[in-house]
TIDO-217209 format. One record per residue (C-alpha): residue number from 1; residue in three letters; x, y negated, z. Coordinates in pm, 1 decimal. Layout:
[NUM "ALA" [X Y Z]]
...
//
This chain:
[1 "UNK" [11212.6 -3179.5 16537.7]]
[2 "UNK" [11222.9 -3576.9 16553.3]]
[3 "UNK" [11359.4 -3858.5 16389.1]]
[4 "UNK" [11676.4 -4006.2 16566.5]]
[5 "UNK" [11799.6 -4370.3 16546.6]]
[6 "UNK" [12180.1 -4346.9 16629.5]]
[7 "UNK" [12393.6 -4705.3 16626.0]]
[8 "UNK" [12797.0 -4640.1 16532.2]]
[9 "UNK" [13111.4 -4768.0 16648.5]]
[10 "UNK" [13064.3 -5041.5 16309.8]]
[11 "UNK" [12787.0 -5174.9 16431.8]]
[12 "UNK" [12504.6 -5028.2 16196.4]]
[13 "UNK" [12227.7 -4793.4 16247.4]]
[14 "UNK" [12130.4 -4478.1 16077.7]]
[15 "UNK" [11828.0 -4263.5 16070.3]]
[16 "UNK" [11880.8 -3905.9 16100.6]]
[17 "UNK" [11645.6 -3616.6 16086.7]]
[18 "UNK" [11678.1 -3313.1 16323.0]]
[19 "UNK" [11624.3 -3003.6 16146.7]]
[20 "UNK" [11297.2 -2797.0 16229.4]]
[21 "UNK" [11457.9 -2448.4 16200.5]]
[22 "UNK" [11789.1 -2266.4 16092.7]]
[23 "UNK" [11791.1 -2309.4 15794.9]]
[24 "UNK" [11549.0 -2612.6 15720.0]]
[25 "UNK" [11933.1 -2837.4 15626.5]]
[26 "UNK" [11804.5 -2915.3 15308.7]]
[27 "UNK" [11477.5 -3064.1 15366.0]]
[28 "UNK" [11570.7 -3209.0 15624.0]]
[29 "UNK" [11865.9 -3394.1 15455.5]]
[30 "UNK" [11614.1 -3502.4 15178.3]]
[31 "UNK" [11414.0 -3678.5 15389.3]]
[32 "UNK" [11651.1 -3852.5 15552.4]]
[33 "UNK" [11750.3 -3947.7 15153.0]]
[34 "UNK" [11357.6 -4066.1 15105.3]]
[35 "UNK" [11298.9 -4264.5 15384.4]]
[36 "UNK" [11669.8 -4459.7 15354.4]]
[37 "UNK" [11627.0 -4480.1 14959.4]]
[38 "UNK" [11282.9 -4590.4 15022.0]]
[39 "UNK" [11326.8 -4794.1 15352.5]]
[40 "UNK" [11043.6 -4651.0 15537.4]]
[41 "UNK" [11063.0 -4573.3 15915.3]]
[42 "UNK" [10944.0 -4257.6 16102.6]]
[43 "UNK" [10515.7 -4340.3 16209.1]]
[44 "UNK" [10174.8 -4208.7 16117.4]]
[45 "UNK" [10293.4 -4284.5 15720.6]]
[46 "UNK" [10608.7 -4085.2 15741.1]]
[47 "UNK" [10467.7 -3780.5 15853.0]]
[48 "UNK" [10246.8 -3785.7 15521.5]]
[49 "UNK" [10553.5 -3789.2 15323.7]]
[50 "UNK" [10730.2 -3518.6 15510.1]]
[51 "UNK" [10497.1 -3268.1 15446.9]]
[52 "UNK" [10453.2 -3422.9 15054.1]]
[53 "UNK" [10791.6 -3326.6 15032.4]]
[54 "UNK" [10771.2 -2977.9 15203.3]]
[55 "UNK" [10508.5 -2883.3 14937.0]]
[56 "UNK" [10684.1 -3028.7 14632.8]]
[57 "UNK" [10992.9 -2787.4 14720.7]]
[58 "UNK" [10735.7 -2511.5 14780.3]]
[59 "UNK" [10597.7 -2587.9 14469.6]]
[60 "UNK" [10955.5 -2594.8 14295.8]]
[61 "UNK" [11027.2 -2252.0 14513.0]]
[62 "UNK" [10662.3 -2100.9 14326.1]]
[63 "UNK" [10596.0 -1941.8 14684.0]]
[64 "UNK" [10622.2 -2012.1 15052.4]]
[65 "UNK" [10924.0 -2108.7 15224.6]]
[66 "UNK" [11045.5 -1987.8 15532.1]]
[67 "UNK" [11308.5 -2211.6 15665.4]]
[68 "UNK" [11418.1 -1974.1 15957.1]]
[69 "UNK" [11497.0 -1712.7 15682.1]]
[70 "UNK" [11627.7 -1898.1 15329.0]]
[71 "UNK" [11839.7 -2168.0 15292.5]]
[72 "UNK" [11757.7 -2410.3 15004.1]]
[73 "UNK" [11872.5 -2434.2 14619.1]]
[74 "UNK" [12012.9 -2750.4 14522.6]]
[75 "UNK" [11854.8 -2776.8 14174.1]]
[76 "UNK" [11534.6 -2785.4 14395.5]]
[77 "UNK" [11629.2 -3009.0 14627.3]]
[78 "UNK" [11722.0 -3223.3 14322.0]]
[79 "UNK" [11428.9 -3217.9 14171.5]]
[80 "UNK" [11224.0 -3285.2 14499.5]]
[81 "UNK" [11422.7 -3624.6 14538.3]]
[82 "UNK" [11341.1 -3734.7 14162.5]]
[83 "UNK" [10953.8 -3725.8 14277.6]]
[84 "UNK" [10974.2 -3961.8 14574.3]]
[85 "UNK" [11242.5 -4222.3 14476.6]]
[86 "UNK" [11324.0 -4417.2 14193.9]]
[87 "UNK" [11584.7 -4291.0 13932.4]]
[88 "UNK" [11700.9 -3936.9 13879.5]]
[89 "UNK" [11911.1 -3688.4 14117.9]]
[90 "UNK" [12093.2 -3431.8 13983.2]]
[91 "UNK" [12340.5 -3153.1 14152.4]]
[92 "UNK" [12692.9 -3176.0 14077.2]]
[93 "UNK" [12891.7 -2832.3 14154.3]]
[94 "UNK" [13219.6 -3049.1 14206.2]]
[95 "UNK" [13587.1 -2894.1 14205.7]]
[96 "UNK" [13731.0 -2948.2 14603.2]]
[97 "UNK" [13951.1 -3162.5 14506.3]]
[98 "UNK" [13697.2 -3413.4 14301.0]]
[99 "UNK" [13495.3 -3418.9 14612.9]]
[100 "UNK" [13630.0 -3773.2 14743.9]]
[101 "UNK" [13616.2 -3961.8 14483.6]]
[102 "UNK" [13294.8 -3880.1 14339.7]]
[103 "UNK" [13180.3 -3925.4 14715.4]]
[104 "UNK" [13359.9 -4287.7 14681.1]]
[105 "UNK" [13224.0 -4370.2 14318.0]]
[106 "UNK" [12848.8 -4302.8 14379.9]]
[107 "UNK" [12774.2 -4460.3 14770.0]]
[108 "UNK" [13071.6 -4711.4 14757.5]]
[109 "UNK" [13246.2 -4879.4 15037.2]]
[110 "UNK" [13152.4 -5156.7 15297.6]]
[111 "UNK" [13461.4 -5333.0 15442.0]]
[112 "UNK" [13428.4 -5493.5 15794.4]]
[113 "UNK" [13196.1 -5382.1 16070.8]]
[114 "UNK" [12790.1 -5477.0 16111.1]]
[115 "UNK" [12435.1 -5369.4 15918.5]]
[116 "UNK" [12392.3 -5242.9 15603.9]]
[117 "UNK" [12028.6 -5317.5 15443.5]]
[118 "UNK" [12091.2 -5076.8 15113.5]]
[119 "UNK" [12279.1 -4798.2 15115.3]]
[120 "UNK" [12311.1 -4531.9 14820.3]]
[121 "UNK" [12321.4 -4157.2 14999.5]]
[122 "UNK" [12419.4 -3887.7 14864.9]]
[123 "UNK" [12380.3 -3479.2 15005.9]]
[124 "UNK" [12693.9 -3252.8 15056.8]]
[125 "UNK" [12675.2 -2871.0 15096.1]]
[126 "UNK" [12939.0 -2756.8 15346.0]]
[127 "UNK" [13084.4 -2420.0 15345.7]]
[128 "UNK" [13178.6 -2341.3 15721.4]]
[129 "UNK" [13553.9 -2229.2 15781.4]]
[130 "UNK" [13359.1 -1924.4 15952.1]]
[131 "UNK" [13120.5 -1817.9 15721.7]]
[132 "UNK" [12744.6 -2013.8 15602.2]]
[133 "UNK" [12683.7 -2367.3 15484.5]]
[134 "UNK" [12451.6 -2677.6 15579.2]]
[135 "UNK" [12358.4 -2954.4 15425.0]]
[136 "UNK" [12421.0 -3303.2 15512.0]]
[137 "UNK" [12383.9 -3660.8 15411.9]]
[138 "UNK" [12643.2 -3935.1 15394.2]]
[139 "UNK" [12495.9 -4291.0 15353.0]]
[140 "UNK" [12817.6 -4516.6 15402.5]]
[141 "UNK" [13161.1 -4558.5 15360.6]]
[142 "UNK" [13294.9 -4821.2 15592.5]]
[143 "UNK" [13623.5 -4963.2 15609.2]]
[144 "UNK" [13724.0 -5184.4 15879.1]]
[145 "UNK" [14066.7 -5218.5 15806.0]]
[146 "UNK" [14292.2 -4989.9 15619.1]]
[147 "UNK" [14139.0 -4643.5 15652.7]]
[148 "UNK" [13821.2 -4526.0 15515.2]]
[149 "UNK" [13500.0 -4359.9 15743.9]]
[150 "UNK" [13240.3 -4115.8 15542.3]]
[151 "UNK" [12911.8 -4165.0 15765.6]]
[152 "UNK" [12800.7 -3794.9 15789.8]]
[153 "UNK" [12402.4 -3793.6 15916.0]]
[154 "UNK" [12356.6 -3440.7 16027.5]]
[155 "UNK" [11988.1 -3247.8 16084.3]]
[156 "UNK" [12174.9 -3011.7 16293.6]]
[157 "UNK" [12271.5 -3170.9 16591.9]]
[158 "UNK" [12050.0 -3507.1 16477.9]]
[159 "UNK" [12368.2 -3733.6 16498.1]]
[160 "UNK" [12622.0 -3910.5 16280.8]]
[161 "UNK" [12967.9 -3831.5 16291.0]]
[162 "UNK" [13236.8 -4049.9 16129.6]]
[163 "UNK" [13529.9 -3868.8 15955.8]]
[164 "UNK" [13842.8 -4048.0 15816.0]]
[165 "UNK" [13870.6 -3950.4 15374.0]]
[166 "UNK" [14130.8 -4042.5 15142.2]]
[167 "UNK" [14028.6 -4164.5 14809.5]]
[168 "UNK" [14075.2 -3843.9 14615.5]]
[169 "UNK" [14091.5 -3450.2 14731.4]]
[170 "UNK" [13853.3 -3219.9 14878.8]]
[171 "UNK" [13612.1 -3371.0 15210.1]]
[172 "UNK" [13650.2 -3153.7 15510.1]]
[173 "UNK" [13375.7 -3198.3 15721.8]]
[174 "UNK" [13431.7 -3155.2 16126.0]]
[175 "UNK" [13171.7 -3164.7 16296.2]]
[176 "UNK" [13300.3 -3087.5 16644.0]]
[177 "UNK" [13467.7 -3464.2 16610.9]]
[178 "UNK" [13333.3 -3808.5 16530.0]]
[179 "UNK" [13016.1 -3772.5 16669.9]]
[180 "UNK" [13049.5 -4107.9 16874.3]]
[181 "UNK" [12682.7 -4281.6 16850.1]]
[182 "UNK" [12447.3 -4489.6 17097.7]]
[183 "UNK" [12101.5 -4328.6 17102.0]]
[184 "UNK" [11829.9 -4543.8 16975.5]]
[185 "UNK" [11461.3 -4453.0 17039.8]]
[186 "UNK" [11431.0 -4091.8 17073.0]]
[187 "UNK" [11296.5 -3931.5 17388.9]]
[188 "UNK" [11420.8 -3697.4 17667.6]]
[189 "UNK" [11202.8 -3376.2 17514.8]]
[190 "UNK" [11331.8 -3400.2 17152.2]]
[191 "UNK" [11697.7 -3509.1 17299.9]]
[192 "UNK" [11662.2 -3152.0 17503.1]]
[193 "UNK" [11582.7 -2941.8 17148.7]]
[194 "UNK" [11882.7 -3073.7 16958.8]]
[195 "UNK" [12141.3 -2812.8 16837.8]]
[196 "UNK" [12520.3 -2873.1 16950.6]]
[197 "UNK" [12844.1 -2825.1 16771.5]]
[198 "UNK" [13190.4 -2675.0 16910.4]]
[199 "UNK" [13531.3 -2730.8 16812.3]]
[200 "UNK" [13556.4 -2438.9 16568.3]]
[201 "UNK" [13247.7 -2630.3 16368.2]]
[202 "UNK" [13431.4 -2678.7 16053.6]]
[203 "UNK" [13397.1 -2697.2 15666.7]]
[204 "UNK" [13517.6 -2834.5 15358.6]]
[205 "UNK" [13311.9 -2915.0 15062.7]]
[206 "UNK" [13340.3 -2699.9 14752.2]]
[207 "UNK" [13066.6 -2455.5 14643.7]]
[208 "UNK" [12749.9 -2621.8 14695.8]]
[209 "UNK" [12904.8 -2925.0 14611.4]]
[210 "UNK" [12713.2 -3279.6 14579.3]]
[211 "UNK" [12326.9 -3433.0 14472.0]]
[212 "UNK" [12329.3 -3795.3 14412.4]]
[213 "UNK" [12118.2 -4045.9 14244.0]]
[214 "UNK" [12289.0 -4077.7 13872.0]]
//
């Protein structure tokens, strides 16, 4: 797939990497992790670090991975981050109901609307309502006014979808709402691969719980 620049209703812009295959969620969500920890921006030099990263979790996986058949293990995915940012990422298998609050405590919240330069993202495994999970990122926490908006940049459909959290109690994750973006520089072939949600698209987080920078 591509990279995707998508502009919210708060006036910031987010990165967001469109999964290559079925089950390529994970990777894809690191990336997205690298290139915001690291500031970088999808070119000839990007590339090089996308595949760095697919053979670091190969390497992690001791064998080949084949992202239309296996999903990925967080401990991996953990350990792939460590080797391309600063500090150390580590998988928290959360309770449901800790979900918010941890989600709160490690990327924090930005009141009023505009860009953010540095944001702190974490990765969230979503059990579907109807059975599987995916992995997604979350870079901000905005909060215009009273309520608070988890930014949820997902590989599968390449957008960002804001959804409304409390601060504490489990994070459902809808992905057939919220999805309300301006497109940024992608073009009409890669726009024509992306994957699509429905209205039954729902999940809350609890098994695969969180990886964040500690």
């Amino acid at each position: 797939m591509a990279w995707f620049s998508r502009f919210t209703r708060f006036g910031d812009v987010h990165l967001v990497y469109g999964q290559e295959a079925g089950m390529s969620c994970g990777l894809a969500s690191v990336m997205m992790c690298v290139f915001k920890v690291n500031k970088l921006t999808p070119g000839k030099t990007a590339v090089t670090t996308e595949e760095q990263i697919r053979k670091k979790y190969q390497t992690q996986l001791g064998s080949a991975y084949n992202s239309e058949l296996v999903g990925t293990y967080p401990q991996h995915l953990a350990t792939v981050l460590t080797s391309f940012t600063p500090g150390t990422w580590r998988w928290h298998n959360l309770a449901a109901n800790a979900v918010t609050a941890k989600l709160i405590a490690k990327v924090g919240v930005t009141p009023g609307i505009g860009p953010i330069a540095t944001v702190e993202p974490v990765i969230l495994g979503v059990d579907w309502d109807l059975g599987g999970a995916h992995w997604v990122v979350i870079d901000t926490i905005r909060q215009p006014f009273s309520s608070k908006y988890a930014t949820v940049n997902d590989p599968w459909d390449a957008n960002v979808h804001m959804q409304e959290i409390k601060d504490t109690g489990p994070f459902t994750y809808n992905a057939g709402e919220g999805g309300f973006t301006i497109d940024g520089w992608d073009s009409s072939i890669a726009e024509t691969r992306k994957q699509k949600y429905d209205n039954t698209s729902k999940g809350m987080v609890k098994t695969w719980g969180m990886i964040c920078r500690d």
